[in-house]
C-alpha positions in Angstrom: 2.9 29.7 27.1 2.2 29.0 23.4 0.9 31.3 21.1 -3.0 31.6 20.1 -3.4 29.0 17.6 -3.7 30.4 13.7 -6.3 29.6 11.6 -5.3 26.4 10.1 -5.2 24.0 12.9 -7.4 20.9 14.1 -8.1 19.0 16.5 -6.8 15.8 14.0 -4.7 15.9 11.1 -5.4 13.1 8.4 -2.3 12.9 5.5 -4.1 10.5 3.4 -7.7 9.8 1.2 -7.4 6.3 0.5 -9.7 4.2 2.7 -7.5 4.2 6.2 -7.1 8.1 5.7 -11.3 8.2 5.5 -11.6 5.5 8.2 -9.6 7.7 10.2 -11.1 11.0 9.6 -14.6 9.7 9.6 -14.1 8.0 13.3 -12.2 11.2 14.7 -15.3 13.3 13.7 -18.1 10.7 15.6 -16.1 11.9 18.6 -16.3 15.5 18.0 -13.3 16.0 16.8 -12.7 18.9 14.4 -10.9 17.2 11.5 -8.5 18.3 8.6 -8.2 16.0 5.7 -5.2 16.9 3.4 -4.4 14.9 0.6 -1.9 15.1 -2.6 -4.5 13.1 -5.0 -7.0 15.1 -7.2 -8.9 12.4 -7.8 -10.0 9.5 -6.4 -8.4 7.1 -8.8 -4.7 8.8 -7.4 -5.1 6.6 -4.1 -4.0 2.8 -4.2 -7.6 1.8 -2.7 -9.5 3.0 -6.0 -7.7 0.2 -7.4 -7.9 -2.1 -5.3 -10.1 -4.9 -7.6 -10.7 -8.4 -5.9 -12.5 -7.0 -2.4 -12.9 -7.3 1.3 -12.3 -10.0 3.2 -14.4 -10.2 6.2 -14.4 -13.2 9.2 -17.9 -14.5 8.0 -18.3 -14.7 12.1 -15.2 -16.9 12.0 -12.0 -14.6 13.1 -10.2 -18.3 14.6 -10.3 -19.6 10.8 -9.2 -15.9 9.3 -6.5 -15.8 11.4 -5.2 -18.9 10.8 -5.1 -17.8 7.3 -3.5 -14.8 7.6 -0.6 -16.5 9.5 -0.3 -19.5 7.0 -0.2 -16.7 4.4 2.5 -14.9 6.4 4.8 -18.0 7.0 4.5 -18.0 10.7 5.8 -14.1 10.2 2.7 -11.7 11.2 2.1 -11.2 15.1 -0.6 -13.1 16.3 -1.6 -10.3 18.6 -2.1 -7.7 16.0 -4.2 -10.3 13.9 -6.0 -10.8 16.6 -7.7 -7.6 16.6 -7.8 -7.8 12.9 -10.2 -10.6 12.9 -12.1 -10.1 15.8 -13.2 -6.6 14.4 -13.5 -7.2 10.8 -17.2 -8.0 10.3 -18.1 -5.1 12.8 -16.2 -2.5 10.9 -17.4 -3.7 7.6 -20.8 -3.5 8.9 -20.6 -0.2 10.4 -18.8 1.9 8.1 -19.1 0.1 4.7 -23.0 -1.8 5.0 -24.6 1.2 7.2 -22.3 4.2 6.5 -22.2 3.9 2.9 -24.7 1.4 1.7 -22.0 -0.5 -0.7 -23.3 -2.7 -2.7 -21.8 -5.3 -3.0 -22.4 -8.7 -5.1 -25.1 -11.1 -4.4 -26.4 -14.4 -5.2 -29.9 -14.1 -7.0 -31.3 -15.0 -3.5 -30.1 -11.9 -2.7 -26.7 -14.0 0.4 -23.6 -11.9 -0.7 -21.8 -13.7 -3.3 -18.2 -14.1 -1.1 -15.2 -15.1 -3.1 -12.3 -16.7 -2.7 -8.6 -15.7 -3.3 -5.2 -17.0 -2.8 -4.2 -18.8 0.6 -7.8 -18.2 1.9 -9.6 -21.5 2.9 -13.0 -20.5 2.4 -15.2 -17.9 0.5 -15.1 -15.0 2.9 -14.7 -11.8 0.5 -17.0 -9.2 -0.2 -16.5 -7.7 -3.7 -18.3 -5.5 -6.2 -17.5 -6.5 -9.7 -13.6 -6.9 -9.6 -13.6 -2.8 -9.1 -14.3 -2.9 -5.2 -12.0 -0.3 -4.3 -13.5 2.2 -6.9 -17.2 1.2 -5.7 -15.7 1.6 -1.9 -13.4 4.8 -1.6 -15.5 7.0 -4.3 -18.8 7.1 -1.6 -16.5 7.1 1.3 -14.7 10.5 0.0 -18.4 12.2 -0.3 -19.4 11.0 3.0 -16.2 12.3 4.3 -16.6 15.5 2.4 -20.0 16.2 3.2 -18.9 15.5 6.9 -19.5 18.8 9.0 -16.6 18.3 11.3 -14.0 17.1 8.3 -12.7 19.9 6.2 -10.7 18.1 3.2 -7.9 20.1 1.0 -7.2 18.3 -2.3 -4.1 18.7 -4.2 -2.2 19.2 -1.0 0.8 17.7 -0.2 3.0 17.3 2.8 6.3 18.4 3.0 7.4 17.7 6.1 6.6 17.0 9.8 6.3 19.8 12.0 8.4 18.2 15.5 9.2 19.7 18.9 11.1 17.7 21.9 9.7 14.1 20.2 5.9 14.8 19.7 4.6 16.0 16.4 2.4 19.1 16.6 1.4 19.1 12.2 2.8 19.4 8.8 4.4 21.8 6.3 2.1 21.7 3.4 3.0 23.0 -0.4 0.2 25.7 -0.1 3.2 27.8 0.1 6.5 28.3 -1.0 8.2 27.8 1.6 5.7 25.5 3.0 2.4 26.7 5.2 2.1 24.7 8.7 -1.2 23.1 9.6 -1.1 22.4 13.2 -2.9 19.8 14.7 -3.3 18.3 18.2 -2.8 14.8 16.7 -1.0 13.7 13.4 -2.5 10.4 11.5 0.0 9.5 8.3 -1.9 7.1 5.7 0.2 8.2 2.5 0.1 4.4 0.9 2.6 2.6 -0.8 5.6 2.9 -2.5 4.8 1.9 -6.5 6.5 4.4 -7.8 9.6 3.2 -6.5 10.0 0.5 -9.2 9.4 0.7 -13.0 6.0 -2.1 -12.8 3.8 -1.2 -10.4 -0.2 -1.6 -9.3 0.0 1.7 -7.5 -0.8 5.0 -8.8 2.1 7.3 -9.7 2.1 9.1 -6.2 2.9 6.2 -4.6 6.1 7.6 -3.2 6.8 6.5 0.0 6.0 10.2 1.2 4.4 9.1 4.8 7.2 6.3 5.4 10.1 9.2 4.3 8.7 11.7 6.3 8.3 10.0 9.6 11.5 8.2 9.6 13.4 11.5 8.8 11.6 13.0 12.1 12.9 9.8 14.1 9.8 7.7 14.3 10.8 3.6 14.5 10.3 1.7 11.1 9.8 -2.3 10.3 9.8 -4.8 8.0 10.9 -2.7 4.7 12.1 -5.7 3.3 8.8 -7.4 2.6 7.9 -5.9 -0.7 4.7 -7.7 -2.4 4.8 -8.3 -5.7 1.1 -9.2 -7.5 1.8 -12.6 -9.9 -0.5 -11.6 -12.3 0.0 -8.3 -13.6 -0.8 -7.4 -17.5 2.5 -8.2 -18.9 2.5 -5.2 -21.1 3.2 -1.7 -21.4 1.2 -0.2 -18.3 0.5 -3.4 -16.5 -2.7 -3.1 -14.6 -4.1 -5.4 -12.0 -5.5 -8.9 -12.9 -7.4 -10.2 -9.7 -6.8 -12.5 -7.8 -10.1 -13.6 -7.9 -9.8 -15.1 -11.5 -7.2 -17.5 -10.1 -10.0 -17.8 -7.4 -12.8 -18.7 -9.8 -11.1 -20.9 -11.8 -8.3 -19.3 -14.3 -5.3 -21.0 -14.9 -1.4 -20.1 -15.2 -0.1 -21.5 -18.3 3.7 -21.1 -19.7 4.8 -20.4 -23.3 4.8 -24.6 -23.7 1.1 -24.3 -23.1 1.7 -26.2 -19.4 -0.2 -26.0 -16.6 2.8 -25.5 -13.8 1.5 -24.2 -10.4 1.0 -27.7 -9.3 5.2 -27.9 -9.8 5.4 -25.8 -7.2 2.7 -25.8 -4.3 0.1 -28.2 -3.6 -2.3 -25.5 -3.5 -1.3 -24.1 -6.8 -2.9 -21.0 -8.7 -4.3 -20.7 -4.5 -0.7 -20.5 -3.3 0.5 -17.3 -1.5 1.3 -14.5 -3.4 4.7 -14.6 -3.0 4.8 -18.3 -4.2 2.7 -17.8 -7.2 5.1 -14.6 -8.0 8.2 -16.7 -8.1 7.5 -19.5 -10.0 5.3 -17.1 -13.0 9.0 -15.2 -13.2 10.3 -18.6 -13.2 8.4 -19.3 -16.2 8.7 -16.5 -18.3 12.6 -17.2 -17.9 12.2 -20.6 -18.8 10.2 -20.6 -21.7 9.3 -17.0 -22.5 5.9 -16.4 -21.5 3.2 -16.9 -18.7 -0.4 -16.3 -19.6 -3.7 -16.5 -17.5 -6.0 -18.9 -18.9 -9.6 -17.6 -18.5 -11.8 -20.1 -20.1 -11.7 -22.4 -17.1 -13.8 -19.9 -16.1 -17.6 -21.0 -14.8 -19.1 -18.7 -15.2 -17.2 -16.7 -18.2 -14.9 -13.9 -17.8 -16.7 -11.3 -19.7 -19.8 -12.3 -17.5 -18.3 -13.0 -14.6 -15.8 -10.3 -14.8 -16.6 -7.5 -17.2 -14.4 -4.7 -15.7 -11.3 -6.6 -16.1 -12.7 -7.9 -19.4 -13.0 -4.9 -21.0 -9.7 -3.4 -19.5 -8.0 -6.5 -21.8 -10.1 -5.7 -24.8 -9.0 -1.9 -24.7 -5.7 -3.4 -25.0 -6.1 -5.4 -28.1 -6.2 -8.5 -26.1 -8.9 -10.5 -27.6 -8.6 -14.0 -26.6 -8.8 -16.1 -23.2 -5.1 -16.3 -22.8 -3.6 -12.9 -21.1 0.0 -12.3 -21.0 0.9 -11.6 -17.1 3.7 -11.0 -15.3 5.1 -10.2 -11.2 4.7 -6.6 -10.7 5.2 -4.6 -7.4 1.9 -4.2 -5.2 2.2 -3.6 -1.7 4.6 -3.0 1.4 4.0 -5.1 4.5 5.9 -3.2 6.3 6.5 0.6 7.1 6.2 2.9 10.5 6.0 0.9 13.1 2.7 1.3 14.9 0.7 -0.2 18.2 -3.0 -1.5 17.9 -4.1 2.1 17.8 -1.8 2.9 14.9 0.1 4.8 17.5 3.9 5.2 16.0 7.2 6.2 18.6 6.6 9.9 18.5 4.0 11.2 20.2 1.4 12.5 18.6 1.9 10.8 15.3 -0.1 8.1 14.2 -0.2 5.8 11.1 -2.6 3.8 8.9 -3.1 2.2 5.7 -0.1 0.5 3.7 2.5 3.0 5.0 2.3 1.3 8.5 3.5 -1.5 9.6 1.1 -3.5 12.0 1.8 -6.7 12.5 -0.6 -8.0 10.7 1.4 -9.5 7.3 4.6 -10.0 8.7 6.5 -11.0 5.3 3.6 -11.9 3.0 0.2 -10.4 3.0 -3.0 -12.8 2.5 -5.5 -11.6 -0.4 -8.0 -8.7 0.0 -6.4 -7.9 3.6 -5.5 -4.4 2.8 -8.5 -2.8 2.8 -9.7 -4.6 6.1 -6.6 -4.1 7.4 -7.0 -0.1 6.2 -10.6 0.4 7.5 -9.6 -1.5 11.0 -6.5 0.5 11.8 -8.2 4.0 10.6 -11.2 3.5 12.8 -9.3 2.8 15.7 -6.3 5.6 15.8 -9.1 8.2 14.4 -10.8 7.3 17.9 -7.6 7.2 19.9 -6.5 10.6 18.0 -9.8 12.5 19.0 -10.1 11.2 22.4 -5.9 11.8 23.9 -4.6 14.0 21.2 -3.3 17.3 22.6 -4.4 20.5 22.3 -3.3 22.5 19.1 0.3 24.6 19.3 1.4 27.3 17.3 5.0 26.4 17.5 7.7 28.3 15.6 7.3 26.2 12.3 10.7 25.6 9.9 10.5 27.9 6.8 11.7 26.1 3.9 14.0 27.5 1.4 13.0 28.2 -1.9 15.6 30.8 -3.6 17.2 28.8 -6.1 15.8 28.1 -9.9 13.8 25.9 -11.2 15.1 22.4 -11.2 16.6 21.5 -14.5 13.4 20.2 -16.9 14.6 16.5 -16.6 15.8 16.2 -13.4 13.7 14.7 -11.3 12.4 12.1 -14.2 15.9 11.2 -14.5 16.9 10.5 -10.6 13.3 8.3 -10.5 14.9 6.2 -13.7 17.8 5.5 -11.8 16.2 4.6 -9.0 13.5 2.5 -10.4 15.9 0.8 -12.1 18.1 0.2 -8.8 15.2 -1.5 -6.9 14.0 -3.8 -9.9 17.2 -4.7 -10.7 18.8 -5.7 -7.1 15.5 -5.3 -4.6 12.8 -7.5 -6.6 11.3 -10.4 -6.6 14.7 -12.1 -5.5 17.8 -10.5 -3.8 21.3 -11.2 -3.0 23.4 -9.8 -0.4 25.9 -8.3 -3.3 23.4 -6.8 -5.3 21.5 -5.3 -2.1 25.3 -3.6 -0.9 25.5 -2.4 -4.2 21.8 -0.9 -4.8 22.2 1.1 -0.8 25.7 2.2 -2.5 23.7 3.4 -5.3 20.9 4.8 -3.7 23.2 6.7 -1.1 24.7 8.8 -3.9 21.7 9.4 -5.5 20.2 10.7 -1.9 22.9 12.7 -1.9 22.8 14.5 -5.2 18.7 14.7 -4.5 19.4 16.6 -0.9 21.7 19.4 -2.6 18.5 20.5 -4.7 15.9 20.0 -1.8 17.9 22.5 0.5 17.4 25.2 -1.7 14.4 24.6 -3.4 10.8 23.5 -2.5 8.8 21.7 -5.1 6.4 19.1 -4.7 8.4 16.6 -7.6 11.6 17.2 -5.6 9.9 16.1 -2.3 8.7 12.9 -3.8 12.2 12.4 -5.1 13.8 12.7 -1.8 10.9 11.1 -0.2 11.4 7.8 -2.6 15.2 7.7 -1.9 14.9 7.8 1.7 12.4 5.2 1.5 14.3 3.3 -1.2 17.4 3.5 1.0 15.5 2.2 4.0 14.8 -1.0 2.2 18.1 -1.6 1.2 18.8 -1.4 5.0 15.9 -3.8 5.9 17.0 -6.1 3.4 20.7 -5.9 4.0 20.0 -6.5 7.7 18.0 -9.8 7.7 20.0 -13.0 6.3 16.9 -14.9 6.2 14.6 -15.8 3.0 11.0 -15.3 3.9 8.1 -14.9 2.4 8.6 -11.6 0.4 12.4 -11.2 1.0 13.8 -14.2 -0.9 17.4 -13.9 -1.2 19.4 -16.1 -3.6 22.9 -16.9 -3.7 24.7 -14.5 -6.5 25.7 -17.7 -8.2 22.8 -19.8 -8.3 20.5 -20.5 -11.3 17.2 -18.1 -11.3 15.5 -21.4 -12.0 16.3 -23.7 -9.3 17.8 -21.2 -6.6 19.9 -22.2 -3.6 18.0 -20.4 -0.6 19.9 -18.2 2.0 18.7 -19.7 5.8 
């Protein structure tokens, strides 16, 4: 017989406070669930979603033409089944959680329609969107609901360590409340940790993005997929901390432009600035090699950027960027892939579910359309948070692992250091294009850096270290991906190691 279950246990366990960790918790607690909501971020602004800038995209009571979209973005890559329910619940959720729930409000026409946009790959106007700041105007009223939520207790500035496992199911997590790490046991376990920015030296995604949900689930056995498809955004600020330009400039009009002053999308796709993401990426870096610069050209704007976009406007103006030409460049933005989950977010170890960008759905396959991720997010939250409170077990006070945590301090620079290296590793040899020498030589790299990484973690418990070991497993796992598939996709472009940058010679 188990033990009486401690204090600190629920019903369902949320890792996670971006919008498929809310989605989740929110959905658990409309079926009487009781609910814990742990989360490392302090803010709001530490999750990906605050970020998030162009919007939404919804069906517009069209999921056939959504879908068609999504797998055109995709290159015949995601599964057709998993867009499936994508589309055909989009509009409902959006409607119910984000319309009803929240009241959002997003932008209208002045005869008060919703003013959709349109993004890359996207054959019609379809997205809803505050501003260019939707994920700020989305996650920051969805936290208070959740927080204000009499079922959902939510712990800030609390990490996961590790999984808590017994026989194959997962029964919680060992949190950094303590030392040597306090369990929180929990009858179901949902993981929606986000991405993996910090991972590479230019990234969208806040500096917590450490592949902590993707580590931590694969180290306890649970199936992974699709590592290899790594998003990078085309039009990042070129500078020192890039931030996001949206994709709904290209969408309204802005124009990529080279260092000649040339118009070049139409070089390279017949859509061109609308191209998928991953086409857009490779031929700005094309570019910028070429002839030394890419800018966005915002005065084809209708409307006028600091009118029609006054966020981002005054993001380039803090920057000493005054005119209608902004320097961008590729920067890394999201992973299509991650734990492999069912249409309830339901991974291969019982009990543990996943949501959000560390999951891996279906639904991008090797390139992910515009303004999917939050749909994508909200979707996949509402249904595992249901599926969590309605088959998730009861609690158990199993004998949890006591982590070690004798040794000193880790040296002051340590852990900078090691992220350096590795940052440095994936840019370098797992970026926007790949070759099967350089991906040998980044898993031989990252293996030794694993190594020198687990030496510290068995004697010491810190959060920094965790996130170290956490990004080197998950590094390593996407050196595996991509060493593993010999074909150039969407995301995963491989080049032969002898061919030009400019004009590469594609692996089939």
């Amino acid at each position: 017989m188990p033990e009486t279950p401690p204090r600190d246990t629920a019903d369902v366990l949320v890792v996670g406070s971006g919008i498929a960790g809310c989605a989740a918790a929110l959905q658990a607690a409309r079926e009487d669930a009781d609910v814990r909501l742990i989360t490392k971020a302090e803010r709001p602004a530490d999750a990906s979603t605050d970020r998030a800038q162009g919007g939404i995209s919804t069906a517009r009571g069209d999921p056939e033409a959504l879908k068609r979209d999504v797998l055109a973005a995709s290159d015949g890559t995601a599964d057709p089944d998993a867009v499936d329910v994508l589309v055909r619940e989009a509009d409902a959720a959006v409607e119910d959680v984000l319309l009803e729930a929240l009241g959002i409000g997003f932008d209208e026409r002045e005869d008060g329609a919703f003013d959709y946009a349109r993004e890359a790959a996207h054959s019609e106007r379809r997205i809803l969107h505050v501003d260019a700041a939707t994920g700020r105007h989305v996650l920051r009223p969805f936290l208070n609901h959740v927080d204000d939520h009499e079922r959902i207790e939510v712990r800030q500035d609390t990490a996961a360590l590790e999984l808590i496992t017994h026989e194959g199911r997962v029964h919680g997590v060992l949190t950094d409340e303590d030392p040597t790490g306090r369990p929180v046991y929990a009858g179901a376990t949902v993981l929606a940790t986000g991405g993996i920015g910090a991972l590479y030296p230019r990234s969208t995604n806040p500096d917590g993005a450490t592949g902590d949900g993707i580590a931590m689930a694969a180290l306890a056995g649970a199936d992974v997929a699709d590592l290899e498809y790594v998003q990078f955004h085309p039009t990042a600020y070129a500078g020192e901390e890039p931030f996001l330009l949206s994709e709904a400039l290209r969408g309204e009009g802005a124009v990529l432009r080279n260092a000649d002053g040339d118009r070049f999308m139409d070089d390279y796709h017949p859509d061109a600035e609308l191209a998928p993401r991953d086409v857009v990426a490779r031929a700005v870096e094309t570019e910028r090699e070429e002839t030394g610069e890419v800018v966005l050209d915002v005065r084809t704007l209708e409307g006028g950027f600091e009118e029609e976009f006054p966020g981002i406007a005054e993001n380039c103006r803090d920057r000493g960027i005054d005119g209608d030409e902004i320097p961008v460049a590729p920067c890394e933005h999201f992973l299509c892939g991650g734990i492999d989950v069912d249409h309830y977010g339901r991974t291969s170890l019982e009990g543990l579910y996943a949501v959000g960008e560390c999951a891996r759905t279906g639904v991008h396959g090797a390139n992910r359309l515009a303004s999917t991720s939050l749909l994508e997010g909200l979707v996949w939250g509402l249904r595992a948070g249901e599926d969590a409170a309605e088959n998730g077990a009861e609690p158990e006070a199993l004998e949890a692992p006591t982590l070690r945590d004798g040794d000193p301090a880790l040296p002051e620079q340590f852990a900078a250091e090691k992220f350096a290296r590795l940052r440095r590793t994936m840019a370098e040899r797992l970026g926007l294009e790949r070759d099967p020498d350089g991906i040998a030589r980044a898993s031989a790299v990252l293996r030794r850096l694993k190594g020198e990484v687990d030496a510290y973690t068995r004697t010491r418990t810190s959060r920094e270290l965790y996130e170290l070991r956490n990004a080197c497993v998950t590094a390593l796992l996407i050196a595996r991906a991509a060493g593993e598939n010999p074909e150039s996709r969407g995301c995963h472009h491989l080049v032969r190691e002898d061919s030009p940058t400019a004009d590469p010679e594609v692996i089939r």
